[in-house]
N, C-alpha and C positions, 0 to 999 in steps of 0.2 A: 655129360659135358661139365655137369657142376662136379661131380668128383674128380674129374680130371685136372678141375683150376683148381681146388681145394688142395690135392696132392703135390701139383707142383709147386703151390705156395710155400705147402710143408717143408717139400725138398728145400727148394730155394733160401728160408729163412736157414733151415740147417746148414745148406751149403755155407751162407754166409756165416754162420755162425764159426763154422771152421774155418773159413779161409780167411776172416777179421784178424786172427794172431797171425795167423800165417804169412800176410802182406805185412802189418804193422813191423813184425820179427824182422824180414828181409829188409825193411825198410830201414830200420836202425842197424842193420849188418853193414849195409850200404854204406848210409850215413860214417859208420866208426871205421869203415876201411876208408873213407874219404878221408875221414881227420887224422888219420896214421900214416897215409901217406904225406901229407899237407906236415905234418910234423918232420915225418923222415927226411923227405926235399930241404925241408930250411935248415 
């Protein structure tokens, strides 16, 4: 049981690890096609 909560730990810090750029990146894609549109309109 305790290596099973230890591993998942592991995974899960890793996961995050990867998917911290990966949200923040799509986040500012988002963001810069909002203000490009927002530009284009006016």
């Amino acid at each position: 049981m305790f290596l099973f909560f230890t591993s998942f730990l592991i995974y899960y810090s890793i996961t995050k690890v990867l998917l911290l750029p990966l949200l923040s990146y799509f986040y500012l894609v988002n963001e810069g096609l909002l203000i490009i549109k927002q530009l284009i309109c006016q």
